[in-house]
TORKOL-4160 file (C-alpha; in steps of 0.2 Angstrom, whole numbers, padded with zeros to 4 digits, m for minus):
276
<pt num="1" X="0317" Y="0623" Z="0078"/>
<pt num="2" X="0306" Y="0628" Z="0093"/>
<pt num="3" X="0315" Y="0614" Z="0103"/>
<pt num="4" X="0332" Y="0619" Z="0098"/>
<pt num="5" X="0333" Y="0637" Z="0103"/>
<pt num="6" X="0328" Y="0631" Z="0121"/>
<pt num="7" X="0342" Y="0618" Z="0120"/>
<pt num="8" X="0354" Y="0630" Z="0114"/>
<pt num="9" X="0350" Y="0644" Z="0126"/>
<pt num="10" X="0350" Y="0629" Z="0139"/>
<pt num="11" X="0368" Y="0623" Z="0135"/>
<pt num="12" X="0376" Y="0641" Z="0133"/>
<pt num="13" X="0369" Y="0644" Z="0149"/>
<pt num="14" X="0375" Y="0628" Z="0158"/>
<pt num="15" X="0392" Y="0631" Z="0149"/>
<pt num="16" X="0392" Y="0648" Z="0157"/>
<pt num="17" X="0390" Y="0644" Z="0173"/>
<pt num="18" X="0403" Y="0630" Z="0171"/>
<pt num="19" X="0416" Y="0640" Z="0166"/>
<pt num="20" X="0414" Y="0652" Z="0182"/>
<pt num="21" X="0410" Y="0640" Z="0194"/>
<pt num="22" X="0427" Y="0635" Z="0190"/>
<pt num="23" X="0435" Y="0651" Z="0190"/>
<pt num="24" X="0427" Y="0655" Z="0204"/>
<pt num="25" X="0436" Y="0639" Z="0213"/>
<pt num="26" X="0452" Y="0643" Z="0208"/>
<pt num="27" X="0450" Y="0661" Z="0214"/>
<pt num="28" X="0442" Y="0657" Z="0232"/>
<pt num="29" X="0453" Y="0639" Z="0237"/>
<pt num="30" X="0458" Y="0637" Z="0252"/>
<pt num="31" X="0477" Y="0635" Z="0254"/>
<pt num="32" X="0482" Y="0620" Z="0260"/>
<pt num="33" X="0497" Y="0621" Z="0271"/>
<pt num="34" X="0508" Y="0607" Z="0268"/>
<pt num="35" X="0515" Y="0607" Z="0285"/>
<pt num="36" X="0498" Y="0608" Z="0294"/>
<pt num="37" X="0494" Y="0593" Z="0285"/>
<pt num="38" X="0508" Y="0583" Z="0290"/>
<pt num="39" X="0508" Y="0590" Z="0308"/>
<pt num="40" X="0489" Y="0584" Z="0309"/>
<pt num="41" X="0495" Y="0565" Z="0302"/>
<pt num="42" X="0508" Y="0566" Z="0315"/>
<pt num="43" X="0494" Y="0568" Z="0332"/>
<pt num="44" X="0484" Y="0555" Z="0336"/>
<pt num="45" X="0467" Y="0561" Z="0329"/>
<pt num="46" X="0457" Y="0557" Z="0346"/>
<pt num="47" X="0451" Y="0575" Z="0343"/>
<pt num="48" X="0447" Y="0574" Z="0363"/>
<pt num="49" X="0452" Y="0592" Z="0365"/>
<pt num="50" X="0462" Y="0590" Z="0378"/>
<pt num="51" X="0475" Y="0602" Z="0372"/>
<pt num="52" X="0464" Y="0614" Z="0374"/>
<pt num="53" X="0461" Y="0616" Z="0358"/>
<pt num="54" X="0445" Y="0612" Z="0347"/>
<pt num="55" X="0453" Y="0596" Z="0340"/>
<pt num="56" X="0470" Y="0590" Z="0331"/>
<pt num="57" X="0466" Y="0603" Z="0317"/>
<pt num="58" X="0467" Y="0617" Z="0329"/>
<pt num="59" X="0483" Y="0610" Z="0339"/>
<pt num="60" X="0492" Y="0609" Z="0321"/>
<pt num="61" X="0489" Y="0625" Z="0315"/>
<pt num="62" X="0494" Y="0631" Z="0332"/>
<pt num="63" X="0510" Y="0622" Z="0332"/>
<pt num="64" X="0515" Y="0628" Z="0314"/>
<pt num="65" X="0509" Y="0647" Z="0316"/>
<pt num="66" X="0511" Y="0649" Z="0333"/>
<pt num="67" X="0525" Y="0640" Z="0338"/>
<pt num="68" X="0515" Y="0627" Z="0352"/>
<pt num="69" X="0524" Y="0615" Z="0358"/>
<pt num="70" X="0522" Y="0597" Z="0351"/>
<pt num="71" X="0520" Y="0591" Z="0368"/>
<pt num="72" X="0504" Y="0600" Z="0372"/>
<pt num="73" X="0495" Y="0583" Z="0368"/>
<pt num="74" X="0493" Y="0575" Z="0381"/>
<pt num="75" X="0487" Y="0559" Z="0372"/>
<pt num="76" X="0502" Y="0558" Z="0358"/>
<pt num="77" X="0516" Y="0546" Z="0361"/>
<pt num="78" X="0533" Y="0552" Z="0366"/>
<pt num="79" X="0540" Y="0546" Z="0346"/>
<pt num="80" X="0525" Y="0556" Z="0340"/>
<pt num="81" X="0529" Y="0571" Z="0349"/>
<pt num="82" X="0548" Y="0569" Z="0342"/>
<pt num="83" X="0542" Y="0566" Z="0325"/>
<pt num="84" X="0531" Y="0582" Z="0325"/>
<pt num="85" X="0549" Y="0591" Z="0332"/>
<pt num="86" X="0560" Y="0582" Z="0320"/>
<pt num="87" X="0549" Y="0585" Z="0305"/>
<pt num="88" X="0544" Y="0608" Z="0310"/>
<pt num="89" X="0565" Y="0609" Z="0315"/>
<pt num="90" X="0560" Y="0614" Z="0332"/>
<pt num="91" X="0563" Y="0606" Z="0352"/>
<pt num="92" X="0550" Y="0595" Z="0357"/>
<pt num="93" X="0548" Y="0602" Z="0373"/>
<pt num="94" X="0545" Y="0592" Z="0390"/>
<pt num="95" X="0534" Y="0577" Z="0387"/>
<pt num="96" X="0529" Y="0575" Z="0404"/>
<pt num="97" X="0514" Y="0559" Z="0401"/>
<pt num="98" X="0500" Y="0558" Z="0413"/>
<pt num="99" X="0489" Y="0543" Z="0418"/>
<pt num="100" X="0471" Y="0546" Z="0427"/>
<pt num="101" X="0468" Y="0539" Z="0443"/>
<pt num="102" X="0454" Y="0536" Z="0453"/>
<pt num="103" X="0459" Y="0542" Z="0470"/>
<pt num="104" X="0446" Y="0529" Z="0479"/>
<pt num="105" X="0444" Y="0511" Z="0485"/>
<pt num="106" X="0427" Y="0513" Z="0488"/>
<pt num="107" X="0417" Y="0497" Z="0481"/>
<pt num="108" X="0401" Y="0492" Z="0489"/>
<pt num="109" X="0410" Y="0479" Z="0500"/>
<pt num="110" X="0423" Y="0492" Z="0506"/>
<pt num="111" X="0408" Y="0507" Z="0507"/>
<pt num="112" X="0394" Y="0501" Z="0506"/>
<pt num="113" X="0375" Y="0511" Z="0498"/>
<pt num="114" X="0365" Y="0521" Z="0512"/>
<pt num="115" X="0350" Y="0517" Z="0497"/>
<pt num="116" X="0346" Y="0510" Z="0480"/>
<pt num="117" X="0348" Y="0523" Z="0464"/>
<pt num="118" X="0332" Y="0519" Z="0453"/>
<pt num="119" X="0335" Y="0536" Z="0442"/>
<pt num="120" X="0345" Y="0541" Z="0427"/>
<pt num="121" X="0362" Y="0530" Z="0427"/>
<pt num="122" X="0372" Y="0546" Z="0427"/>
<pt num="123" X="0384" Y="0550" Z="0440"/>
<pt num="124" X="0381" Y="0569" Z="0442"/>
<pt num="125" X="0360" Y="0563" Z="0443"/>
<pt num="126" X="0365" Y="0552" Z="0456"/>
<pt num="127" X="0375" Y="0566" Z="0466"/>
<pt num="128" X="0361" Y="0579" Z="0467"/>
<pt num="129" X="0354" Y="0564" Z="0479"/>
<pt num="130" X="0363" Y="0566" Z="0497"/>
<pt num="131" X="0379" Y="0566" Z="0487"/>
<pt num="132" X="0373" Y="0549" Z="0478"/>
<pt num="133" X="0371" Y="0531" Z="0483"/>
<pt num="134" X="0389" Y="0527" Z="0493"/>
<pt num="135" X="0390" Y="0527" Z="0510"/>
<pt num="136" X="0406" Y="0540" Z="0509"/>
<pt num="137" X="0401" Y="0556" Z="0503"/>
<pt num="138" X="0417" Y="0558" Z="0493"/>
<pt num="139" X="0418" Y="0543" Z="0486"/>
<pt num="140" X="0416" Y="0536" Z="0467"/>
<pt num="141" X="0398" Y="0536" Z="0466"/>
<pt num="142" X="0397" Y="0518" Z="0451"/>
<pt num="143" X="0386" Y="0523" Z="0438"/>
<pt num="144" X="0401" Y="0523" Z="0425"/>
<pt num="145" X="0400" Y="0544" Z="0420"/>
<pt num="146" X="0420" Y="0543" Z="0415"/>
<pt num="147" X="0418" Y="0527" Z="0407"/>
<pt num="148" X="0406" Y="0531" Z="0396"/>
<pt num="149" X="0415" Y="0550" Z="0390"/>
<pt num="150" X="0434" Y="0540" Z="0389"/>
<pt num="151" X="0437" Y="0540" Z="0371"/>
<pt num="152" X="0450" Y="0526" Z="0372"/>
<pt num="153" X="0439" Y="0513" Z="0381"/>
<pt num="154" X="0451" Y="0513" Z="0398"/>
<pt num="155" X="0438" Y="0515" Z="0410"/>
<pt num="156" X="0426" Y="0500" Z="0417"/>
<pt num="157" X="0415" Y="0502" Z="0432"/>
<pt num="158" X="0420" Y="0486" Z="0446"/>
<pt num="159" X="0409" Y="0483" Z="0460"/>
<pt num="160" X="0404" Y="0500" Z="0460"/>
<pt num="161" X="0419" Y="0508" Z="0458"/>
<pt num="162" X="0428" Y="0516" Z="0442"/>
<pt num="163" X="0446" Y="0506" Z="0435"/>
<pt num="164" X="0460" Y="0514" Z="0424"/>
<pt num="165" X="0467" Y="0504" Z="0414"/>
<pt num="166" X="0483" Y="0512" Z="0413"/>
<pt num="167" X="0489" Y="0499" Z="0397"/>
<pt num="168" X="0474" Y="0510" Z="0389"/>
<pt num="169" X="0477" Y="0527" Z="0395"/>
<pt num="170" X="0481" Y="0540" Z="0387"/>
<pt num="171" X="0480" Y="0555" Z="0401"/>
<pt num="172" X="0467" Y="0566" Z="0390"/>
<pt num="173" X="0458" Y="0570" Z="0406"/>
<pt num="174" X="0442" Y="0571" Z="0398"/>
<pt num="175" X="0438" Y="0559" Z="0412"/>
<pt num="176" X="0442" Y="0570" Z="0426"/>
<pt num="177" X="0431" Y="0583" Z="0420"/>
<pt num="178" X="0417" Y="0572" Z="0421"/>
<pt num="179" X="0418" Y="0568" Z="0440"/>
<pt num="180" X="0405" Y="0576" Z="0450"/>
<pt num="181" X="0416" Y="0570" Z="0464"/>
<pt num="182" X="0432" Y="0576" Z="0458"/>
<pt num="183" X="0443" Y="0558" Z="0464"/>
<pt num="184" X="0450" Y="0556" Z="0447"/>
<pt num="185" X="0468" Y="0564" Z="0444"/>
<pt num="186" X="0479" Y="0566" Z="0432"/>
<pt num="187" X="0495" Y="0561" Z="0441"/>
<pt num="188" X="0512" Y="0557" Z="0429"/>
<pt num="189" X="0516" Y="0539" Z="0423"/>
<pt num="190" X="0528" Y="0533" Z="0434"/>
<pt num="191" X="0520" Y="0538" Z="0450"/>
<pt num="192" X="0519" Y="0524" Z="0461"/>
<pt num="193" X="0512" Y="0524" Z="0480"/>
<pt num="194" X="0496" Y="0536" Z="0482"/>
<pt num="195" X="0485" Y="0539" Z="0494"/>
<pt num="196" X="0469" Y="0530" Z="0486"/>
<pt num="197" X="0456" Y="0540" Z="0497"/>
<pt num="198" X="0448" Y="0557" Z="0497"/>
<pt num="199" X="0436" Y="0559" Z="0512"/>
<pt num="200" X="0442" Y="0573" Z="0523"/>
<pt num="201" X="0430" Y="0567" Z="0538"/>
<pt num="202" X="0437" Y="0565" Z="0556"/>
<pt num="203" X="0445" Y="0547" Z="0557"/>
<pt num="204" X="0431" Y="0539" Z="0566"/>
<pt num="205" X="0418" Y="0545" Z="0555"/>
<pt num="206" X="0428" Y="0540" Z="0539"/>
<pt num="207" X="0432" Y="0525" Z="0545"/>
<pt num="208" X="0413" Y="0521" Z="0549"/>
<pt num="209" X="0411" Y="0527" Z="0531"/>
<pt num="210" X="0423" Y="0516" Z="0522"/>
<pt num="211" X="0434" Y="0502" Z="0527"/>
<pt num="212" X="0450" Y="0506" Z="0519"/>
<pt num="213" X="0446" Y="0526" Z="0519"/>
<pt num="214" X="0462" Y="0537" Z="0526"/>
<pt num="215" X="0459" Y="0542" Z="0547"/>
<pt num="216" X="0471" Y="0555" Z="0548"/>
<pt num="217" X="0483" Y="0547" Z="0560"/>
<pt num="218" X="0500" Y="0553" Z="0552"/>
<pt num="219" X="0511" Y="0536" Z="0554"/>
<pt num="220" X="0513" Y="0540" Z="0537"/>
<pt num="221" X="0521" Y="0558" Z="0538"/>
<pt num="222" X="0531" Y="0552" Z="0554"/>
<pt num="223" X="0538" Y="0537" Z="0545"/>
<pt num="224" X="0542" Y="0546" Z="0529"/>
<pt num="225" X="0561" Y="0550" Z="0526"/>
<pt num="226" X="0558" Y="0563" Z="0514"/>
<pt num="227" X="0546" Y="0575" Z="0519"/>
<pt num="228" X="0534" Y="0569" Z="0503"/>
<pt num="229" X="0518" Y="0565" Z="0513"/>
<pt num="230" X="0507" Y="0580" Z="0525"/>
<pt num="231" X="0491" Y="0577" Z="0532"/>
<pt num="232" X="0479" Y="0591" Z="0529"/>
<pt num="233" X="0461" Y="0592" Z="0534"/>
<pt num="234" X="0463" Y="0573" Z="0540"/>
<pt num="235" X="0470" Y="0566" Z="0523"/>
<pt num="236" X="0485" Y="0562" Z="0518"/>
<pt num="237" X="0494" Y="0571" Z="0503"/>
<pt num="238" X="0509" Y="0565" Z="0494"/>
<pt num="239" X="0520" Y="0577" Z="0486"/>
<pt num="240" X="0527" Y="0569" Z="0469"/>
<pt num="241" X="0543" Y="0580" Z="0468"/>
<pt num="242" X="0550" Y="0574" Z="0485"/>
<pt num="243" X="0542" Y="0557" Z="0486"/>
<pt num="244" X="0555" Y="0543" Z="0479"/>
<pt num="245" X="0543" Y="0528" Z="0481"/>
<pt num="246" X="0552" Y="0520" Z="0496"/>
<pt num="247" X="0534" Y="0511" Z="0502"/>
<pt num="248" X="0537" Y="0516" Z="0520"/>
<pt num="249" X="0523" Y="0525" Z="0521"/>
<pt num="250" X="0509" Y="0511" Z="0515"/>
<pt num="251" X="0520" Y="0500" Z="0527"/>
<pt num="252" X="0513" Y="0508" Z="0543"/>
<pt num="253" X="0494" Y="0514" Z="0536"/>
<pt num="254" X="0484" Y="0505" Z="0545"/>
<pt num="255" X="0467" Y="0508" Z="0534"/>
<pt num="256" X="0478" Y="0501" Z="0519"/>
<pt num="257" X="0474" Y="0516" Z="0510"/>
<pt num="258" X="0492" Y="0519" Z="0503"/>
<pt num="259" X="0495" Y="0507" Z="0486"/>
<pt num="260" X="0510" Y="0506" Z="0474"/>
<pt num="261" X="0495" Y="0509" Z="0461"/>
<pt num="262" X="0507" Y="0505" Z="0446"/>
<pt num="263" X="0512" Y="0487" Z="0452"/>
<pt num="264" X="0496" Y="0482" Z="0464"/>
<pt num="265" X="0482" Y="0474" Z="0463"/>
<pt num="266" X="0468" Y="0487" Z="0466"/>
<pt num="267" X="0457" Y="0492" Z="0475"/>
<pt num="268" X="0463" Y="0483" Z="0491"/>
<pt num="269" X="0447" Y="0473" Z="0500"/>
<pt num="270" X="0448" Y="0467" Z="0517"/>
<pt num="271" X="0450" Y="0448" Z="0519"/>
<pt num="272" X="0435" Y="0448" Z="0529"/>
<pt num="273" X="0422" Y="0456" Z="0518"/>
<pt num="274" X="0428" Y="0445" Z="0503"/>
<pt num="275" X="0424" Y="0428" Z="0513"/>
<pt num="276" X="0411" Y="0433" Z="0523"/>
């Protein structure tokens, strides 16, 4: 008897609380939204935040309460974009993709180190040192910052020198945010011929700096038939909604800074460095 009053009292009591835990979930679920849900299946799940929003969870509600855009991800494909349209009722919006680019050829053999890094490999370390280890002071400093943050694996550090695989890419821009230098853009898809240098120095100085760095000598806004490329500050600077991609301009750049980046085999080394 004395060990089944405490059982009893036990049981009633864990049949009590039973019973309430499940009201109590009944009465405080959370709503699911259907749509949400399907909205979130339709992004790519990267949760990079690109978007500008905490993650795919944040960017769906945003599109079903708020009416976003599908095409505010940057990293969803073009079908996943119209899927999300198709599926809300809604336009689609511009889908304008990006890729990142590296606006720099500048490799130890084209650059060259004014001394050896022996600290944390960490580009934003190796820039409170004299602007970090390359002889160009605007130049990708090697140590592989953006590789590391790129969610997608499309990065990979050369010969000092960051590469985008664009195959890989997916224009987040989470990499361009971790550039002390600032030499990686977002630029659209289909851009071909860019100006692969960043160093504003006077042409003899950059040119000491950096075999294949822009000098500022404007064949290439002479030769250009639409007005797409100005030289400010000593570098050149291609404006995307006039430039058609002729190639005139790389034609005559005597530093061999100006690349079809979409089509060439980059970054560009002079003949000399590479057999000498």
């Amino acid at each position: 008897m004395d060990i089944i009053i405490p059982v009893a009292v036990i049981s009633g009591l864990g049949l009590f609380f039973g019973i309430g835990l499940a009201y109590a979930s009944k009465v405080f679920a959370v709503k699911t939204d259907e749509k949400m849900e399907k909205v979130k299946e339709l992004l790519p799940g990267a949760n990079c935040g690109a978007c500008g929003y905490t993650g795919c969870d944040g960017l769906a509600e945003a599109i079903v309460k708020d009416g976003i855009s599908p095409s505010k991800c940057p990293v969803n494909s073009k079908e996943g974009t119209n899927a999300i349209a198709e599926f809300l009722g809604i336009d689609e919006g511009e889908v304008s993709q990006m890729v990142a680019r590296v606006i720099c050829q500048g490799t130890w053999r084209n650059a060259g180190k004014k001394y050896e890094y022996q600290g944390i490999q960490d580009c934003h370390a190796a820039n409170q040192l004299a602007g970090g280890m390359s002889q160009c002071f605007y130049g990708c400093i090697g140590l592989g910052s953006c590789q590391h943050a790129c969610p997608f694996g499309a990065i990979e550090v050369i010969n000092g020198l960051a590469k985008v695989n664009p195959d890989k890419c997916t224009g987040c821009g989470i990499c361009v945010a971790q550039c002390p230098k600032g030499i990686i853009k977002l630029v659209p898809v289909l851009t071909g011929y860019t100006v692969l240098c960043a160093n504003h120095e006077k042409g003899g100085i950059a040119k000491r700096n950096c075999k294949v760095s822009c000098i500022g000598c404007m064949k290439c806004q002479k030769v250009c038939p639409n007005d797409a490329i100005k030289v400010k500050e000593y570098l050149a600077e291609i404006d995307y909604t006039k430039c058609v991609n002729c190639g005139k301009c790389a034609e005559v750049c005597p530093q061999s800074c100006i690349h079809d980046a979409m089509h060439e085999r980059l970054p560009y080394e002079p003949q000399d460095e590479l057999t000498g």
